[in-house]
N, C-alpha and C positions, 0 to 999 in steps of 0.2 A: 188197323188200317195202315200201309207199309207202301207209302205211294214215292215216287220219284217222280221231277218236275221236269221236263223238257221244252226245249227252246230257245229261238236266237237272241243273241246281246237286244236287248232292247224290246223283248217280244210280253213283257210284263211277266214273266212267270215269279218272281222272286215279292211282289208284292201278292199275287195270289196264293204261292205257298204261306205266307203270314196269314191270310186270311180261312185259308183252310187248317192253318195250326191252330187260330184261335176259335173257329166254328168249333173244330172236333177234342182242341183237349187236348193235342197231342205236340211235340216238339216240331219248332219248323230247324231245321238244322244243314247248315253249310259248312264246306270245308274250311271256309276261311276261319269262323267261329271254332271249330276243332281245333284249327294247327293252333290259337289264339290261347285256347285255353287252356293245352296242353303242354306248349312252352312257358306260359304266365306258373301253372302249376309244377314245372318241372319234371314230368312222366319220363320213362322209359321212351317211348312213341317221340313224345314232347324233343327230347334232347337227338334222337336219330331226324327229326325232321328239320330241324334248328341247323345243325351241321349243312345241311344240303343248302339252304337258305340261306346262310351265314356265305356260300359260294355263288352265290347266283343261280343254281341248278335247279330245276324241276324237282322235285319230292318225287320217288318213284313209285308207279301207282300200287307195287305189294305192301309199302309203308303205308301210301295211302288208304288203300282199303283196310290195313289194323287199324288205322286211326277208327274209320266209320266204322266198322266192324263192333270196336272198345262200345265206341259212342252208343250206339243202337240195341246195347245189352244193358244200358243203366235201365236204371228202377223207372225215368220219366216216359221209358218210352213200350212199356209195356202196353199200352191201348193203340202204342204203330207211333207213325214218325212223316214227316215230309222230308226227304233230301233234296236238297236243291243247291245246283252247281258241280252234284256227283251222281253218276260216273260221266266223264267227259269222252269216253274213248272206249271200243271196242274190249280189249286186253282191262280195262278198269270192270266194265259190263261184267265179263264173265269170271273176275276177279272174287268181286260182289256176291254174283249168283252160286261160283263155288263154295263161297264162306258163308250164305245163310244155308244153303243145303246142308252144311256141316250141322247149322245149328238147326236141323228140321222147321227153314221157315222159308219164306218167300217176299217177293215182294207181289202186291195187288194191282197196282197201275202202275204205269208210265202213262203221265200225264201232258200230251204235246199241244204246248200254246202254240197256235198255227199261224205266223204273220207273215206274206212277202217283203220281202225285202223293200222293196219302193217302199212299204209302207212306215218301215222301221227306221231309213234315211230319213223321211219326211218327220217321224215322232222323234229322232234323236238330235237331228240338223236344225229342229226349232227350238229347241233345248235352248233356255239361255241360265245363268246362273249370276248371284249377288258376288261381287267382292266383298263388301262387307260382312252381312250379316248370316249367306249363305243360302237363302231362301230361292228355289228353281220355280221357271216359268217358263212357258211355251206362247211361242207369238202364235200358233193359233188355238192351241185348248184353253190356256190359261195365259193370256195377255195381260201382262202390267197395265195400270191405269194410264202410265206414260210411258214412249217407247225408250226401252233401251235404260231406263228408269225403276230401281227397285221400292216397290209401295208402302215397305217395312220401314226402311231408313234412308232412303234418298242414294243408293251409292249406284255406281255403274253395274249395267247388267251385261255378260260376259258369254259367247260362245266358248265350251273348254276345248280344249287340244282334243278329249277323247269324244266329243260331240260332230268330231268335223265330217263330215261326208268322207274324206279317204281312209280316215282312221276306222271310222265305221267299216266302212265298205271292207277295209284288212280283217277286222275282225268277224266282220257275216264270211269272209272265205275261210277266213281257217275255224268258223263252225263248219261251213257246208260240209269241209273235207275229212273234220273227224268226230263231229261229233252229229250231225248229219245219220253217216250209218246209223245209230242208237234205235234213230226212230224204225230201220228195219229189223234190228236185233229184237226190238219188244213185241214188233207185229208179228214175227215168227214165233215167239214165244206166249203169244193170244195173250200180249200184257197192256197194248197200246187202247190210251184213249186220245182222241184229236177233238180240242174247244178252239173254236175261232176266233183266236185274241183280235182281233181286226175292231169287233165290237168295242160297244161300251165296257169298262172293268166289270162293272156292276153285272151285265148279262153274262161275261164268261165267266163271274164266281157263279150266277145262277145255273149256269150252263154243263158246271164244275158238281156242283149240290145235287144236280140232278143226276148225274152218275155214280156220287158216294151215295147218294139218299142221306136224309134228313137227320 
């Protein structure tokens, strides 16, 4: 099972791929985790992606796809894999798709958590966070017993800079603009499924279970 996760900042996709990694058995795996392990371990990949990093520059996406590429051939992920957070871009897409055809494989889904936008200002703009002890809350899902008051250990509860309506709002545009297409790369290619993250988590991993099967 060789699925990739899709969807906007804040659309839950990255808490469902854990939950579909530990249903099925299989790795949930991000770039960020790659480039992490890779430089901690000192790789070949590891030390060309470090350079780029070490200048402020994008990692570019032919490095990036040997990273996942490496990744997706260890021994864990022989029963398939969740990637999530890759491919972000068109030229990564087909990156991807050139280098498992190499290895006579594919991938099975593209999996698109479907949220509007209003909806994802409203889920990320409620966002508050503990200074102290770190613990997140939302003034409408998950409301502190006191406002603005974390329940844990008393410290102040925080809007973050990356929580704020315009920072959001930058970030859903520059998905719209490139990673956006994906979702028409996979419908083309009869790879796309579409869960209505809008729900409760609970009904889109149900939603999610009913498309892998059981």
């Amino acid at each position: 099972m060789k699925l990739i996760m899709l969807g906007a900042p804040g659309a839950g996709k990255g808490t469902q791929a854990k939950r579909i990694a530990a249903k099925y058995g299989i790795p949930h795996i991000s770039t960020g985790d790659i480039f992490r392990a890779n430089i901690k371990n000192g790789t070949e990949l590891g030390k060309k992606a470090q350079t780029y990093m070490d200048q402020g520059l994008l990692v570019p996406d032919e490095l990036v796809c040997d990273l996942v590429v490496d990744r997706i051939q260890q021994s864990d992920c022989e029963k398939g894999y969740v990637l999530d957070g890759f491919p972000r871009t068109i030229p990564q897409a087909e990156a991807l798709t050139a280098a498992l055809e190499k290895l006579g494989t594919g991938i099975d889904y593209a999996i698109n958590v479907e949220v509007p936008d209003a909806n994802i200002l409203n889920r990320m703009g409620g966002r508050r966070a503990c200074l102290g002890c770190g613990a997140t809350y939302h003034v409408e899902f998950n409301p502190p017993k006191q406002e603005g008051v974390c329940d844990t250990c008393g410290a102040e509860l925080v809007l973050r800079d990356d929580d704020k309506p315009e920072t959001v709002q930058k970030r859903l545009d520059v998905y719209h603009e490139q990673t956006q297409p994906l979702i028409d790369y996979y419908t083309k290619a009869g790879k796309l499924a579409e869960v209505d993250g809008t729900k409760d988590m609970d009904d889109v991993f149900a939603a999610i279970v009913d498309l892998l099967g059981e």
